[in-house]
MOPAC internal coordinates of N, CA, C and O (Angstrom, degrees):
PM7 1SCF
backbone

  N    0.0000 0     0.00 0     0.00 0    0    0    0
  C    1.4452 1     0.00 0     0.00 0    1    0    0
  C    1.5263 1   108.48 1     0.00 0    2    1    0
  O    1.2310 1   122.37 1   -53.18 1    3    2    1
  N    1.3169 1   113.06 1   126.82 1    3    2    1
  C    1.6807 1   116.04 1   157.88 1    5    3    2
  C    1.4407 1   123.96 1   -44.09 1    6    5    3
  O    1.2310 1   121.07 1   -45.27 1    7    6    5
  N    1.2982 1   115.56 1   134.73 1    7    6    5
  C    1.5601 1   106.60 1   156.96 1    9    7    6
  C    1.4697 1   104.53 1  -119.87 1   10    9    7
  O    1.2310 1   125.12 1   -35.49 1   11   10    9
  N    1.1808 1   107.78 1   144.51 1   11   10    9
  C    1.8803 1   131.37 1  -169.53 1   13   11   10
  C    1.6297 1    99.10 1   -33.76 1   14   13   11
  O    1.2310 1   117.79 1   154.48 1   15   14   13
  N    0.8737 1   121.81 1   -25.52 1   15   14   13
  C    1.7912 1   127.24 1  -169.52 1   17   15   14
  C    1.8505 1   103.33 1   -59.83 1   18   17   15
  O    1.2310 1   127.90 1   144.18 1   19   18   17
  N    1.2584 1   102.39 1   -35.82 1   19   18   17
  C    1.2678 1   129.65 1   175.02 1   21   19   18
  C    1.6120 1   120.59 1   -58.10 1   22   21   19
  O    1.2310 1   118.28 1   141.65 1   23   22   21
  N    1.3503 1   120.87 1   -38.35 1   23   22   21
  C    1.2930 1   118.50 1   175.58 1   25   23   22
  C    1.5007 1   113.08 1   -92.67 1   26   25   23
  O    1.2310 1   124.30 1  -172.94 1   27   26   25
  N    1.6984 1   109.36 1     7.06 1   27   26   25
  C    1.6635 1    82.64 1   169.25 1   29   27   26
  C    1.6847 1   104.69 1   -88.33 1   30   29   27
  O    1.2310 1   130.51 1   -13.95 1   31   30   29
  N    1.3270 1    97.33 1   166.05 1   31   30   29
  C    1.6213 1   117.29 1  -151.57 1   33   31   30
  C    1.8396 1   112.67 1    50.34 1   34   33   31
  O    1.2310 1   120.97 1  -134.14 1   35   34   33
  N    0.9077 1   115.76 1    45.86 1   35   34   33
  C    1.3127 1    90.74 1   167.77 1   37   35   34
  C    1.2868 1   103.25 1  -147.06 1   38   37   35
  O    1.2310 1   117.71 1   -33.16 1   39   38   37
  N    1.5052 1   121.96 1   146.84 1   39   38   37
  C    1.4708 1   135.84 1  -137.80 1   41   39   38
  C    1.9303 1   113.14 1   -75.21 1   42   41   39
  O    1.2310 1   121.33 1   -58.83 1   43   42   41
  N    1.5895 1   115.06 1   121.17 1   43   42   41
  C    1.4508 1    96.53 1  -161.70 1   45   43   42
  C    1.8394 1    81.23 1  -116.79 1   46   45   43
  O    1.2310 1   133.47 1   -10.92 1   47   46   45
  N    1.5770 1    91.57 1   169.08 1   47   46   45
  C    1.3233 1   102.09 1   171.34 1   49   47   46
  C    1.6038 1   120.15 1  -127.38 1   50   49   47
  O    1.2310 1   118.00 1   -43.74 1   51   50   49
  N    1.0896 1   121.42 1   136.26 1   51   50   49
  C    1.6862 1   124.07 1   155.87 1   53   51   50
  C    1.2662 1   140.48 1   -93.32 1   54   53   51
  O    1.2310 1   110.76 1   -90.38 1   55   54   53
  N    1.4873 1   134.98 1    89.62 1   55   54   53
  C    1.5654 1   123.14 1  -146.18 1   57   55   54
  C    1.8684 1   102.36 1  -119.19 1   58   57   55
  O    1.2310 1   120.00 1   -19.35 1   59   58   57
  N    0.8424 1   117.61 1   160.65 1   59   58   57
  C    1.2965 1   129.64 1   163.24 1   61   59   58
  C    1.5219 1   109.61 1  -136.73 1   62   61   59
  O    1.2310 1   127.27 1   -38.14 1   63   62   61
  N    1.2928 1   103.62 1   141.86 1   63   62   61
  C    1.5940 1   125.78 1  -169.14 1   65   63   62
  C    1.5354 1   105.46 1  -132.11 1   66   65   63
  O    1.2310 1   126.61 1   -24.64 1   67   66   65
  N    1.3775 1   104.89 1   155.36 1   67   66   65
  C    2.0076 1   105.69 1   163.59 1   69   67   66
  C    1.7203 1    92.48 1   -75.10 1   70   69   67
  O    1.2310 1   113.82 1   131.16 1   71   70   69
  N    1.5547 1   129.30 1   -48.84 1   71   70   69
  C    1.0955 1   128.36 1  -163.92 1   73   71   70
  C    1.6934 1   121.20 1  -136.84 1   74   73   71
  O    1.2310 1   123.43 1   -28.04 1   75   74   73
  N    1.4228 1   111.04 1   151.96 1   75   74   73
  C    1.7786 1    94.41 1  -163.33 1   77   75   74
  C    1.4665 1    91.44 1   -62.10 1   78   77   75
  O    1.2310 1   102.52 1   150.03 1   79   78   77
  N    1.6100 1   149.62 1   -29.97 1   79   78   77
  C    1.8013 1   132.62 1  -154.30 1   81   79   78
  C    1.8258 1    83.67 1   -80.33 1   82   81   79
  O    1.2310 1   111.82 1   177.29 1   83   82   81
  N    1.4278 1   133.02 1    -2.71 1   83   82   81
  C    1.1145 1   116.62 1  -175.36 1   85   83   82
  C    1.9212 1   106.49 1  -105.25 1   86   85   83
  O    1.2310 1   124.60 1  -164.47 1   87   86   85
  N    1.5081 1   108.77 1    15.53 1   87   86   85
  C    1.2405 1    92.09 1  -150.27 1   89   87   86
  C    2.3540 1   101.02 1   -80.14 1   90   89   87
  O    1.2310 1   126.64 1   155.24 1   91   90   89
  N    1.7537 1   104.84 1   -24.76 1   91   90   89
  C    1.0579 1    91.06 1   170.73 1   93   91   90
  C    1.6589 1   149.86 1   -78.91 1   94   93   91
  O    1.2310 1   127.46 1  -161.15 1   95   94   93
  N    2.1162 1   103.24 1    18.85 1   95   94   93
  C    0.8271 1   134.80 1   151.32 1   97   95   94
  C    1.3917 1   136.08 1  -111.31 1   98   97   95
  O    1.2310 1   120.92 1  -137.94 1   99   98   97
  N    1.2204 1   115.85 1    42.06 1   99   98   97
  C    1.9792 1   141.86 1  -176.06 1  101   99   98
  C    1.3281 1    97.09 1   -12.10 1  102  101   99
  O    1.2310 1   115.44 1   -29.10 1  103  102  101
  N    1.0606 1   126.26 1   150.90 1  103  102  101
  C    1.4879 1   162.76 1   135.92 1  105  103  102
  C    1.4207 1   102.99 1   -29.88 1  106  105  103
  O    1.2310 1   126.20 1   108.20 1  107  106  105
  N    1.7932 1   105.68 1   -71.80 1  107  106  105
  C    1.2150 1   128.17 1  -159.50 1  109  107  106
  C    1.5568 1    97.19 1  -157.30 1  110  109  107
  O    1.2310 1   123.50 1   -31.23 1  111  110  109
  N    1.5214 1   110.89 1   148.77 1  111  110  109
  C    1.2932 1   126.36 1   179.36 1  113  111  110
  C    1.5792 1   132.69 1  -114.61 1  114  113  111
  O    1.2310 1   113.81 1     7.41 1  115  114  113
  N    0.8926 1   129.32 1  -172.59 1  115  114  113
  C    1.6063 1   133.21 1   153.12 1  117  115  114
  C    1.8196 1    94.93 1  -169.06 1  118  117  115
  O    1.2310 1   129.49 1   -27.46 1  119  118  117
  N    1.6749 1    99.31 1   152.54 1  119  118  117
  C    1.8779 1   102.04 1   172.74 1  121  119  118
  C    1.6389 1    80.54 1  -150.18 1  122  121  119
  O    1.2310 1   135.71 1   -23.40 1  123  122  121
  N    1.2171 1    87.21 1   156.60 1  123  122  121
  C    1.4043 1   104.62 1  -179.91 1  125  123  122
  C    1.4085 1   122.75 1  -156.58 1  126  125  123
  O    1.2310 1   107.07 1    15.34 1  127  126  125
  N    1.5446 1   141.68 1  -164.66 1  127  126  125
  C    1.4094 1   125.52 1   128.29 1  129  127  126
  C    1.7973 1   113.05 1  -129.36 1  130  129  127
  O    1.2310 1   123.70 1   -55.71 1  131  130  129
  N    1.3603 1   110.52 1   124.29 1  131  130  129
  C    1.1860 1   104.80 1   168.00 1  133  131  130
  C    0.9964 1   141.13 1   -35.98 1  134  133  131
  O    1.2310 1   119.56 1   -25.62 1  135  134  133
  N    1.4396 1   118.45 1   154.38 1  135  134  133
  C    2.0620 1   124.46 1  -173.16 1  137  135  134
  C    1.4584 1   104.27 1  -119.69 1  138  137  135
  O    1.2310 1   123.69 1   169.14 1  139  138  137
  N    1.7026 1   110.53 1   -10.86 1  139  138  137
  C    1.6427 1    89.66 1  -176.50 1  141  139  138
  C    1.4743 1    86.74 1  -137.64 1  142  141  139
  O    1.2310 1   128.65 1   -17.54 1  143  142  141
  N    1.7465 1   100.95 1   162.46 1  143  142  141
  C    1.4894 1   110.12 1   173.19 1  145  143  142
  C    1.5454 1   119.48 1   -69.69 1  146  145  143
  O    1.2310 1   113.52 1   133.05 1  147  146  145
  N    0.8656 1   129.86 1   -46.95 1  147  146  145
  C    1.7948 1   122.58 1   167.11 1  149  147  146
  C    1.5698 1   130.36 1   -65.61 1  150  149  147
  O    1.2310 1   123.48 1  -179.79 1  151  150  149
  N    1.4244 1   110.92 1     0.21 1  151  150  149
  C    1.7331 1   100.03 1  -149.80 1  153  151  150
  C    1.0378 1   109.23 1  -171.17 1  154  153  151
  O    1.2310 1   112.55 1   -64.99 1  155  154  153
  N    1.6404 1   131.67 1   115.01 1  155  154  153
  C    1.2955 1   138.38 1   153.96 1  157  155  154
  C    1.0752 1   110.20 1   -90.72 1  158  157  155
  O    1.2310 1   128.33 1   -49.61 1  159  158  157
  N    1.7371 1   101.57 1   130.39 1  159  158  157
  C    1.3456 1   115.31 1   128.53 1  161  159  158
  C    0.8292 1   170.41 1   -84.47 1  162  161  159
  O    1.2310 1   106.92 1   -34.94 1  163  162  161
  N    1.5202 1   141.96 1   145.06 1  163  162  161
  C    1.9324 1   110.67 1  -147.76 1  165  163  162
  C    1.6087 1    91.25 1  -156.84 1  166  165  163
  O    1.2310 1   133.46 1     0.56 1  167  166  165
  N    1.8104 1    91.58 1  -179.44 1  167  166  165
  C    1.4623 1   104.23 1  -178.63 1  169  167  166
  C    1.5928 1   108.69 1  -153.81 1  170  169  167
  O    1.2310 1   118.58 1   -40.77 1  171  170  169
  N    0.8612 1   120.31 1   139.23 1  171  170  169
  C    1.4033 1   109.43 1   166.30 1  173  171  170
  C    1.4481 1   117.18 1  -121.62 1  174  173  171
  O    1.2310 1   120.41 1   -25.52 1  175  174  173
  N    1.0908 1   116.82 1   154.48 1  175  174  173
  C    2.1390 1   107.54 1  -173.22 1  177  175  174
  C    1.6327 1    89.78 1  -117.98 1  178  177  175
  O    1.2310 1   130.98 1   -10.43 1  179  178  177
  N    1.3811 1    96.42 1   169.57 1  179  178  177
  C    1.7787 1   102.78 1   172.41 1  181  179  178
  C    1.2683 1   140.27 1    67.40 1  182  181  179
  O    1.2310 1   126.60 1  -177.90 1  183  182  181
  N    1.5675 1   104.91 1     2.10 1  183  182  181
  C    1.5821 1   102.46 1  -155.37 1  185  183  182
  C    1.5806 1   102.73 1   -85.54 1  186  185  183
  O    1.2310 1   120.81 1   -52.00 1  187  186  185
  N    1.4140 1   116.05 1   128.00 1  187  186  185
  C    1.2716 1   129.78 1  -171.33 1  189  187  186
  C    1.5014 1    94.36 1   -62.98 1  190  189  187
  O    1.2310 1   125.55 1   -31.79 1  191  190  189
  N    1.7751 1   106.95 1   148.21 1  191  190  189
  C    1.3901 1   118.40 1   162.58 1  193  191  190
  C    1.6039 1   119.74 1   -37.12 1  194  193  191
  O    1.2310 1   117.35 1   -32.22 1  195  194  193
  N    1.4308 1   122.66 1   147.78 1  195  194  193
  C    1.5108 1   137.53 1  -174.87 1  197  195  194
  C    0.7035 1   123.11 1    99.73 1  198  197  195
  O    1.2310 1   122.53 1   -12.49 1  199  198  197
  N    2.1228 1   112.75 1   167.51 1  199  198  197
  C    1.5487 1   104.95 1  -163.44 1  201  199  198
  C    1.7074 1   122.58 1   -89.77 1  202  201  199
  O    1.2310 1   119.35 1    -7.94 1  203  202  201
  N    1.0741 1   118.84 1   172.06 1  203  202  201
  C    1.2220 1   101.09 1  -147.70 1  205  203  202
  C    2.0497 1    94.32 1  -145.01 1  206  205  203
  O    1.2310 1   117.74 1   -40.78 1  207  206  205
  N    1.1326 1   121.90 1   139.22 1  207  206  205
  C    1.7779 1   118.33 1   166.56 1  209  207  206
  C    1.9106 1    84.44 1   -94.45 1  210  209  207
  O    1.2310 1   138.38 1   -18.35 1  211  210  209
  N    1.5065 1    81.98 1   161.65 1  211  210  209
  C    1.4380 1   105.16 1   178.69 1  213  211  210
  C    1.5829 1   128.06 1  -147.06 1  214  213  211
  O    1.2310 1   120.92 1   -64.71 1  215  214  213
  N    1.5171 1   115.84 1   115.29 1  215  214  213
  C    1.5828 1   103.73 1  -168.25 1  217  215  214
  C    1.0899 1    86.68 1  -139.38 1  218  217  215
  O    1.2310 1   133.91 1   -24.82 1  219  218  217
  N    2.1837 1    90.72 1   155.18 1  219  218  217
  C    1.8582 1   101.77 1  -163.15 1  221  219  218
  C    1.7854 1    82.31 1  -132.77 1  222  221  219
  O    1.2310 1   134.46 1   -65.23 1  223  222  221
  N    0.9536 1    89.63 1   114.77 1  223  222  221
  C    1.8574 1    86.91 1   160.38 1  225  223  222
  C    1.7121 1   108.05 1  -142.23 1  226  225  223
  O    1.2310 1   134.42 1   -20.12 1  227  226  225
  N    1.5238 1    89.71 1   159.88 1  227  226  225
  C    1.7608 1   106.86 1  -174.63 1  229  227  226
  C    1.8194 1    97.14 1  -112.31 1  230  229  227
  O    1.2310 1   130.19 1   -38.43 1  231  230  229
  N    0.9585 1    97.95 1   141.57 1  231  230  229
  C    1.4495 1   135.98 1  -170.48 1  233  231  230
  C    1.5832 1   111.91 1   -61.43 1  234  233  231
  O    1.2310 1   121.72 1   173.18 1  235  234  233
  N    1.9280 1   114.32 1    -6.82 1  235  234  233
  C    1.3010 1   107.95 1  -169.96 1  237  235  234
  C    1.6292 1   143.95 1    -1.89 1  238  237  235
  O    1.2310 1   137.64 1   126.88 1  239  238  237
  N    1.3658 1    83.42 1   -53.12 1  239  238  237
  C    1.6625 1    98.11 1   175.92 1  241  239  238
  C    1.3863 1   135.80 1   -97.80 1  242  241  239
  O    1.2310 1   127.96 1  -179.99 1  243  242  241
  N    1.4955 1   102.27 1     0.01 1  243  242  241
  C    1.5625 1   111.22 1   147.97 1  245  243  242
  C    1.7176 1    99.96 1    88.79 1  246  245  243
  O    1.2310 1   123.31 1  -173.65 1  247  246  245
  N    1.2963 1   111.26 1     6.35 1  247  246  245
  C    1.6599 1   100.39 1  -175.72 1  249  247  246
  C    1.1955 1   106.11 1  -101.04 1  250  249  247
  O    1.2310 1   115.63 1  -136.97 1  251  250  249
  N    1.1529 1   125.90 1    43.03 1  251  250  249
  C    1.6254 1   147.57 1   144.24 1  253  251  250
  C    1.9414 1    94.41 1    53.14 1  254  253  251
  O    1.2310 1   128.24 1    23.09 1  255  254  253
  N    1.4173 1   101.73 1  -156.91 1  255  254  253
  C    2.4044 1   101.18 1   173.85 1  257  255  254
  C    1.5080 1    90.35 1    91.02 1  258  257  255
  O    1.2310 1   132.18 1   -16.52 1  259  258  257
  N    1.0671 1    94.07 1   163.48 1  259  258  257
  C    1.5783 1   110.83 1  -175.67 1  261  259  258
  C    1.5501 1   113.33 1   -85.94 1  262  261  259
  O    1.2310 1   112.71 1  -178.49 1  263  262  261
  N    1.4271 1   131.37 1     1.51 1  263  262  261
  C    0.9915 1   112.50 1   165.71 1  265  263  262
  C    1.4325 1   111.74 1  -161.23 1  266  265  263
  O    1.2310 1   121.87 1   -26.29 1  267  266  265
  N    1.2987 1   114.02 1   153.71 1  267  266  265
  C    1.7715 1   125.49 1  -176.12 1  269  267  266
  C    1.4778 1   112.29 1   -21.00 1  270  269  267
  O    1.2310 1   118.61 1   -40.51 1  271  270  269
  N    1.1797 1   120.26 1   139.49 1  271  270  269
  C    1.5428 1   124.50 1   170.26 1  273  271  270
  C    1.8356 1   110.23 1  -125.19 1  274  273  271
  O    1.2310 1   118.15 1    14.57 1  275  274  273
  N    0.9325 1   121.13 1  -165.43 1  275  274  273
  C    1.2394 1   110.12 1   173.81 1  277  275  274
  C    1.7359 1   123.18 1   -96.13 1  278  277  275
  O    1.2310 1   130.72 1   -37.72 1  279  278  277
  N    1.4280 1    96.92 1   142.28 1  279  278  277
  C    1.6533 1    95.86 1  -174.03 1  281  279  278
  C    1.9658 1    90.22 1   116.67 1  282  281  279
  O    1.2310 1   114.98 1   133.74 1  283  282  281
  N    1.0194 1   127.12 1   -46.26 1  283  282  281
  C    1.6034 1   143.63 1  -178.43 1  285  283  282
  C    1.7164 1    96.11 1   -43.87 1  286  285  283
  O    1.2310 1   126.94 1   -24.85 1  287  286  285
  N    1.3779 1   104.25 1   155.15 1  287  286  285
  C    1.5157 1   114.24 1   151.08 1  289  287  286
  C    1.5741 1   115.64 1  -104.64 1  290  289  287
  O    1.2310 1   129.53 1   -43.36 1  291  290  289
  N    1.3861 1    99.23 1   136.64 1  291  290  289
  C    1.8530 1    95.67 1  -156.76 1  293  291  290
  C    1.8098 1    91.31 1  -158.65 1  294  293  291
  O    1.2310 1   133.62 1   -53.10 1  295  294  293
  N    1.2314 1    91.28 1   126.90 1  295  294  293
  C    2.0652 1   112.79 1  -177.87 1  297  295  294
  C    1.7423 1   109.23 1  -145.38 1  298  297  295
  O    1.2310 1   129.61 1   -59.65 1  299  298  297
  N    1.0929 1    99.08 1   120.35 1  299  298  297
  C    1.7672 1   121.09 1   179.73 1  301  299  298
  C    1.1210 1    86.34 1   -79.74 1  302  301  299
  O    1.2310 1   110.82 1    -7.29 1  303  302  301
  N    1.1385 1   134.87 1   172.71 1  303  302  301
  C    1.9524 1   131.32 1  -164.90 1  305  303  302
  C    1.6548 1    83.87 1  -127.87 1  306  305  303
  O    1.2310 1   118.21 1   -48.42 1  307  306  305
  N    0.9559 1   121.01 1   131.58 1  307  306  305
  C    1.6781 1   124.36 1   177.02 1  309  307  306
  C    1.5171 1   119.68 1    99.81 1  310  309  307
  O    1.2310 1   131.66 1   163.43 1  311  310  309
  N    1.8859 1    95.09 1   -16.57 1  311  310  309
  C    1.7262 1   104.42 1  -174.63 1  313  311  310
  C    1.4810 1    98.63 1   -50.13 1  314  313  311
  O    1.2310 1   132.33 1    -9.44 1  315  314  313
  N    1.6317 1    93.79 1   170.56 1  315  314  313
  C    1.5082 1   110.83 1   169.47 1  317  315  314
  C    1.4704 1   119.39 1  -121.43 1  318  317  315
  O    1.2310 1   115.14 1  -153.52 1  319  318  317
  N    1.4077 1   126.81 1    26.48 1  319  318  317
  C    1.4293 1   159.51 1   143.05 1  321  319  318
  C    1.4669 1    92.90 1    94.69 1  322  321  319
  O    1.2310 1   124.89 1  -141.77 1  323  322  321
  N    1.2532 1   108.22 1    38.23 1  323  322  321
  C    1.7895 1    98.02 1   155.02 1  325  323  322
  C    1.6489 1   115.93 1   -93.93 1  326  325  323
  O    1.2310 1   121.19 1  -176.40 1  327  326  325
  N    1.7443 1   115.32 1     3.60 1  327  326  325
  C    1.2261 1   111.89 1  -156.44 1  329  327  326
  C    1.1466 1   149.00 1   104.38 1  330  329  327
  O    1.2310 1   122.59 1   134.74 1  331  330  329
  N    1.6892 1   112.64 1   -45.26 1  331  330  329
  C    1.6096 1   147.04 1  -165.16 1  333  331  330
  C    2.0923 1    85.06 1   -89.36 1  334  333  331
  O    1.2310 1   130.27 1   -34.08 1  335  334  333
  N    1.3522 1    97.81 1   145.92 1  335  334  333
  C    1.2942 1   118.05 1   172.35 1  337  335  334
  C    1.6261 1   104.04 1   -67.79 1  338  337  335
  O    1.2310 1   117.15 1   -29.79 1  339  338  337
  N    1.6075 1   123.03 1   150.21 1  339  338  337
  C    1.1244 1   101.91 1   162.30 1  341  339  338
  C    1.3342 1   137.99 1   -62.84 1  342  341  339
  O    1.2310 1   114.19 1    35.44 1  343  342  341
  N    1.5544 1   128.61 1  -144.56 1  343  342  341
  C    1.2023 1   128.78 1  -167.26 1  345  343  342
  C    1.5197 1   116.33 1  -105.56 1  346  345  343
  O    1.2310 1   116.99 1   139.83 1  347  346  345
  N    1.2325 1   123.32 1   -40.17 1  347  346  345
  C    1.1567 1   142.83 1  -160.89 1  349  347  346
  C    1.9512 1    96.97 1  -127.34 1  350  349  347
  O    1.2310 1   116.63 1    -1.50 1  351  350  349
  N    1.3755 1   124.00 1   178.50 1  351  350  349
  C    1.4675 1   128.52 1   159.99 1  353  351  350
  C    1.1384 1   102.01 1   -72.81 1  354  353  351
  O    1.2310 1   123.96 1   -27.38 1  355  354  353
  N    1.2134 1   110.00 1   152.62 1  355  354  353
  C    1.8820 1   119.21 1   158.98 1  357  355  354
  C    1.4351 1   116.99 1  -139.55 1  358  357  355
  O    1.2310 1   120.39 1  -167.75 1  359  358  357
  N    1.2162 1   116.87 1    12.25 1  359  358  357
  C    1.0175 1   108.32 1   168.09 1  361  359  358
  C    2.0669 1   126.23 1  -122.65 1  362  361  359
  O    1.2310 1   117.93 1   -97.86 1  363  362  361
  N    1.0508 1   121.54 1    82.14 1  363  362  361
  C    1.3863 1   149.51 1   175.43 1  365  363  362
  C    1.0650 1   121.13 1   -40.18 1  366  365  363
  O    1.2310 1   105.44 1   -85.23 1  367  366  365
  N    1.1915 1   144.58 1    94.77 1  367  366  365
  C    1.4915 1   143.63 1   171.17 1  369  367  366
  C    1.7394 1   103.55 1   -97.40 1  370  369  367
  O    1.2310 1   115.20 1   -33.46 1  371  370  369
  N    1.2248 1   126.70 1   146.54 1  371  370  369
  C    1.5599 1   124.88 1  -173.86 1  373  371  370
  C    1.6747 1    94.69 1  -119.95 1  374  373  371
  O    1.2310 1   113.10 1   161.33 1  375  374  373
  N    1.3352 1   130.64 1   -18.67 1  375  374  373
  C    1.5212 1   119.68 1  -174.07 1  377  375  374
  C    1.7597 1    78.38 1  -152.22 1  378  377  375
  O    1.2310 1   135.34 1    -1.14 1  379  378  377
  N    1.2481 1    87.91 1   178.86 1  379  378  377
  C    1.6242 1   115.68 1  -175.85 1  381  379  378
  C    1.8912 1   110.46 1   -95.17 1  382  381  379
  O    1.2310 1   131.94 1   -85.54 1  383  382  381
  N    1.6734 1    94.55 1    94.46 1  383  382  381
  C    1.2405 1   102.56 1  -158.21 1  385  383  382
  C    1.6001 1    99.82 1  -144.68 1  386  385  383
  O    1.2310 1   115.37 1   -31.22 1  387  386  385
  N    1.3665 1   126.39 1   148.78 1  387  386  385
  C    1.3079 1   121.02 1   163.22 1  389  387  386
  C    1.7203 1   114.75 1   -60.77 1  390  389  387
  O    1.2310 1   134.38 1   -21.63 1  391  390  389
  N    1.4693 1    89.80 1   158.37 1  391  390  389
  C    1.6200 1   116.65 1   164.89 1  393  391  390
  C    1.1078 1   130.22 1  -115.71 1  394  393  391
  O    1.2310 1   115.84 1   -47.68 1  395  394  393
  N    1.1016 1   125.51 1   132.32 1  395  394  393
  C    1.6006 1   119.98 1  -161.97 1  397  395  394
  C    1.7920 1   102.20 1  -141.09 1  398  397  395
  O    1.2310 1   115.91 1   -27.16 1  399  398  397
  N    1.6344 1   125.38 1   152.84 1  399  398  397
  C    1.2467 1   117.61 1   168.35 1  401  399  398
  C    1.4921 1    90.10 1   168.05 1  402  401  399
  O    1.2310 1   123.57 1     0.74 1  403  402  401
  N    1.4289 1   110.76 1  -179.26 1  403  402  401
  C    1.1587 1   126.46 1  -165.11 1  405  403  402
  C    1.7243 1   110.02 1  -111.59 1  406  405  403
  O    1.2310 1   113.03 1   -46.18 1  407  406  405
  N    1.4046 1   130.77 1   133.82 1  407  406  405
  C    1.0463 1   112.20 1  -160.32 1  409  407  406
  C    1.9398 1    91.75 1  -116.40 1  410  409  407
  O    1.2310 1   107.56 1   -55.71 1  411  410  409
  N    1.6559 1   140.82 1   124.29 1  411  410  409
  C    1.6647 1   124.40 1   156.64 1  413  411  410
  C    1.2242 1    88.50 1   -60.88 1  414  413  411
  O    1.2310 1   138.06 1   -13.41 1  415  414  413
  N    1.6248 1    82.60 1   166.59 1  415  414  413
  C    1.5659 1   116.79 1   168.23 1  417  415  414
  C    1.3307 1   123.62 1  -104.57 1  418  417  415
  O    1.2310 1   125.30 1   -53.91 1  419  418  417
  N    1.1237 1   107.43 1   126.09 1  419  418  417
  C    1.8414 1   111.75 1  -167.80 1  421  419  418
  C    1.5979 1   102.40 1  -121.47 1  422  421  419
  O    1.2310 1   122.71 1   -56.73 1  423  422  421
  N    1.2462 1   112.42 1   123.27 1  423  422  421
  C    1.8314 1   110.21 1   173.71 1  425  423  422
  C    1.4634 1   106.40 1   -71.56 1  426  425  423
  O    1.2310 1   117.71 1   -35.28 1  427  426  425
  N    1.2688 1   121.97 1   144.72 1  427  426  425
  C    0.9859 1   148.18 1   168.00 1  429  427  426
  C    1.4529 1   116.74 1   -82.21 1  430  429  427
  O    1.2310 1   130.12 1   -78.06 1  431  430  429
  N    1.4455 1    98.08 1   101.94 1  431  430  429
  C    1.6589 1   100.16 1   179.78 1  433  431  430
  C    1.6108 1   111.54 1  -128.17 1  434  433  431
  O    1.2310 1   130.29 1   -57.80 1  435  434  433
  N    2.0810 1    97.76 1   122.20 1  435  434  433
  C    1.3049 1    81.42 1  -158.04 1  437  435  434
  C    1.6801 1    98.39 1  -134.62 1  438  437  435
  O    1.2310 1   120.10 1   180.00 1  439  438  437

């Protein structure tokens, strides 16, 4: 098992999708690498109006692909820590504006 000490430097992502089967082709992005053990921060610029799912995972295990595998830190924004994306979008843009927020880190156990 990872412990959080593990994802600094290592490559995280921020995606927005219309739908989670759309999430390994984003809307809009952010990549980065984290500075602290609990918590990314991020931004995204541009993101056209509508609603949107949103998942942030870090790369822990280095096997690069567009989306979380196991061993990864990986959070649907609204989840209810079973993992599974929510139900509906939750994330709303009204004009074409960045997004910004803080994402915990949750291991992915799958």
């Amino acid at each position: 098992m990872y412990q959080p000490g593990l994802a600094i430097g290592m490559s995280y992502f921020v995606r927005l999708a219309t739908s989670p089967s759309t999430i390994t082709t984003p809307v809009a992005e952010t990549t980065g690498t984290p500075g602290n053990l609990n918590y990314i921060d991020y931004q995204i610029d541009g993101i056209p109006a509508g609603g949107y799912f949103m998942l942030g995972f870090i790369d822990v295990d280095g096997s690069g692909g567009t989306a979380s595998t196991p061993g990864d830190y990986a959070a649907w924004f609204g989840h209810n820590g079973d993992g599974n994306p929510p139900p509906d979008a939750n994330v709303f843009v009204s004009a074409t504006l960045p997004v910004s927020g803080r994402f915990d880190l949750v291991l992915v156990q799958r």
